[in-house]
N, C-alpha and C positions, 0 to 999 in steps of 0.2 A: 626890076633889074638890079639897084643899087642892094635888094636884101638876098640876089641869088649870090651876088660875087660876094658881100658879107662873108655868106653860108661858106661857101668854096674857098674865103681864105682860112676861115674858122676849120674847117676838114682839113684841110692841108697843114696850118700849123699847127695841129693836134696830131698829124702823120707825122708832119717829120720830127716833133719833140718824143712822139714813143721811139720812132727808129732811132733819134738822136741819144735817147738815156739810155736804150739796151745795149750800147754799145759798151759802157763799162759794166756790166753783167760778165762778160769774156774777153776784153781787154781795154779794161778803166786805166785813166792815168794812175791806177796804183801798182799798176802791172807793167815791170818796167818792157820796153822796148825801144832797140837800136835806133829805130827810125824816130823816134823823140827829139833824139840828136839835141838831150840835153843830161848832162851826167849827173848822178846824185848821190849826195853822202848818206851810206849805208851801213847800218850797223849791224856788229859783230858779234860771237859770243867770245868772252873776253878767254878762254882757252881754245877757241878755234872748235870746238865740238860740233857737231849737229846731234840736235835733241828732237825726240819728237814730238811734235805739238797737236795737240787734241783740243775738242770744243765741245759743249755741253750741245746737244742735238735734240731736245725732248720734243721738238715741232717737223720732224724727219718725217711724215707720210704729207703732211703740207709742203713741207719745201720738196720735196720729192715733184712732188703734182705741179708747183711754181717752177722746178726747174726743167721738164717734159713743155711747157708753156713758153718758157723763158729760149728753149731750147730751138723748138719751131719758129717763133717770130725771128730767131737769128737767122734760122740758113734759107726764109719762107722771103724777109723783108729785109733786114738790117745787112746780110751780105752781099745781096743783089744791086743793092741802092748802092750799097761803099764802092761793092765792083765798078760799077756802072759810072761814079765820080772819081774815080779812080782813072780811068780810061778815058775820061775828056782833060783832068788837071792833072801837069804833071806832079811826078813826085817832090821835087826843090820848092816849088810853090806850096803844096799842101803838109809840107815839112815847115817852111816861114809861115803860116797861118797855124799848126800846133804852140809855134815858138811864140807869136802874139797872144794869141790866148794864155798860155800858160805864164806869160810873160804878166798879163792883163789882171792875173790872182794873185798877184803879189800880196793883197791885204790878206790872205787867206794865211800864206806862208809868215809875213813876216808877226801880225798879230798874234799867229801860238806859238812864233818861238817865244814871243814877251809874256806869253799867260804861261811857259815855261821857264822861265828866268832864261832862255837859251839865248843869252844876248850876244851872242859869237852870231849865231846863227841869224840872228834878228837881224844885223850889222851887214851879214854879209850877204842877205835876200835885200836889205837898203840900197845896197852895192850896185848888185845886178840890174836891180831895176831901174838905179839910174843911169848905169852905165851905157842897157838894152834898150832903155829908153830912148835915151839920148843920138846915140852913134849907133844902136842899134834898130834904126825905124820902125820905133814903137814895140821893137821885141822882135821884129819877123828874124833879126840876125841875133845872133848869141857872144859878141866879141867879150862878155862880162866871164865866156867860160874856155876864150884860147888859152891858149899856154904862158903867154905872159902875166896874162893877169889873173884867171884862173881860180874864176870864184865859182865853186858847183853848188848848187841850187837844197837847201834844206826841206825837204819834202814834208810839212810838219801840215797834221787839220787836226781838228778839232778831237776825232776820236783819239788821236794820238795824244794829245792835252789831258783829255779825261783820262788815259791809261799814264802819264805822268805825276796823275794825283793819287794812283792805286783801285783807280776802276776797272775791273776786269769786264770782260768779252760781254758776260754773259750768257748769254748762249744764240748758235746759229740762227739765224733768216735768213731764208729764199726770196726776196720781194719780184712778186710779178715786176716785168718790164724793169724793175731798176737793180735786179741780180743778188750777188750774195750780199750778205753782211749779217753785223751781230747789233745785240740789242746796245751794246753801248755807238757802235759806228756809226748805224741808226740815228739814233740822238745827235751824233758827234755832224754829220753830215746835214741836220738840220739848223747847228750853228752858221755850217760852214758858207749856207745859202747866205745869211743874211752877209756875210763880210766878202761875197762876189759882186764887183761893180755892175754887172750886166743883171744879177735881181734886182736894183733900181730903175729900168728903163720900160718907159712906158708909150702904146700901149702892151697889154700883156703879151700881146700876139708877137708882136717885134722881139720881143724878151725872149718867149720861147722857140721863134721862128732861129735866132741866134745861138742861143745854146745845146740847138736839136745840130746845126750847122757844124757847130763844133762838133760834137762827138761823131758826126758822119763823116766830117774830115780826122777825126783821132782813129775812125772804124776804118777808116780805108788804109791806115800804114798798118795795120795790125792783123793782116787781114790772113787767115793760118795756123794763129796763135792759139787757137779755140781749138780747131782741127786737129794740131798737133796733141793736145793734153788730152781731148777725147779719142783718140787711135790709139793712145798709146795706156789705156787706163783699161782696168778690169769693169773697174763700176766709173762711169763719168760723175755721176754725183759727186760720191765721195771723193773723189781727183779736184773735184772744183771746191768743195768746202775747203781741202787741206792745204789746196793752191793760197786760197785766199788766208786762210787762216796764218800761213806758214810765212807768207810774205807782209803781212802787218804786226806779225810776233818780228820779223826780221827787220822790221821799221824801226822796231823801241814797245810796242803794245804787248800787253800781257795777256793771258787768259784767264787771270782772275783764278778763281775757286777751281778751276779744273785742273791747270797744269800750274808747276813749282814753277815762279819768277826763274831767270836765268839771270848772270851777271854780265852786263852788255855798255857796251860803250862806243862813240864817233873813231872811227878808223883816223879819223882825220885829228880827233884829240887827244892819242896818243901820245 
């Protein structure tokens, strides 16, 4: 009896951490959305232009076949499930459960603005966190970002560190179950495990059972976001690589050897 329920929480918390990671495959905290109900400083190109941004794709019949894959387990599993908690929590609650979490990776944020000398930024993700912390129950509210005080959140990891030192993209990945990215984000997202408080909680099962939880409560405000860029795209693929690509060149990232550097700087450090 004690090795059947084992077995059945082992099943389950391997279900909900694949539903839970395919959720930023089509709409990752790197993709911003209203229902975050957290603002971020974003950068510019320093003459206002839009440029087009390209990425080296030599792995394009793989990710192709990873994103047909990627694509099914979303509207198969991962939006049925978000619908489905979606419709028992309301939105205000699974809006203060994003802000906790996000609140909760503070070492993420504030660690690479300091491996980026961005000590504005360092200072001012210190800020929030105490401020969310504190009066802000544990992050579920966000008073570090009203108007009075009005400290918006520096959205800085790892891959963005490495693209501060002049490491480019690389080139594209499709990763089954965990979506786009490139060979340096890849990397850069391997760092980024180790400096999340919840990869030290043990056992494994609770660790994953938890951050499968989050991203099913990040899938449920996003829930359209996917729908919308694939209705409205000739080829979905390529809609989703440009997505992604276009929005981590618009971070501060570069693409390396493919596309010329742009001159880019904080809207805010004007």
């Amino acid at each position: 009896m004690r090795k059947s329920v084992h077995t059945l929480i082992f099943i389950l918390t391997a279900w909900t951490l694949s539903v839970g990671i395919l959720a930023p495959a089509y709409g990752s905290s790197e993709m911003p959305s209203p229902e975050k109900d957290i603002k971020v400083n974003e950068t510019v190109d320093e003459y206002g232009d839009e440029e087009p941004i390209t990425i080296y794709d030599p792995l394009e019949p793989f990710n192709r076949v990873m994103f047909e894959f990627n694509d099914k387990l979303y509207f198969w599993v991962v939006k049925p499930v978000a619908q489905g908690y979606g419709e028992v929590m309301p939105e205000p609650v699974r809006a203060g459960v994003n802000r906790f979490f996000h609140n909760l990776s503070f070492p993420v944020r504030f660690i690479n603005c300091l491996l980026q000398a961005n000590f504005k930024g360092a200072l001012t993700e210190l800020g929030r966190f105490s401020i969310n912390t504190i009066w802000g129950i544990g992050g579920i509210l966000d008073p570090a970002g009203n108007e009075d005080i009005n400290l918006t959140p520096y959205e800085e990891d790892f891959g963005r560190t490495l693209a501060s030192y002049g490491i480019g993209h690389g080139f594209f990945i499709m990763w089954p179950i965990f979506g786009p990215s490139s060979l340096r984000d890849t990397f850069g997202s391997l760092g980024d495990h180790f400096l999340q408080p919840v990869s030290y909680i043990r056992p494994w099962y609770t660790e994953t059972a938890i951050k499968g939880y989050d991203k099913i409560n990040d899938a449920s405000l996003r829930i359209g976001d996917y729908e919308s860029l694939k209705e409205a795209a000739i080829d979905a693929y390529v809609a989703v690589r440009n997505a992604y690509i276009q929005h981590r060149e618009k971070r501060g990232g570069r693409t390396g050897f493919i596309a010329p550097p742009t001159k880019q700087k904080r809207e805010s450090d004007k």
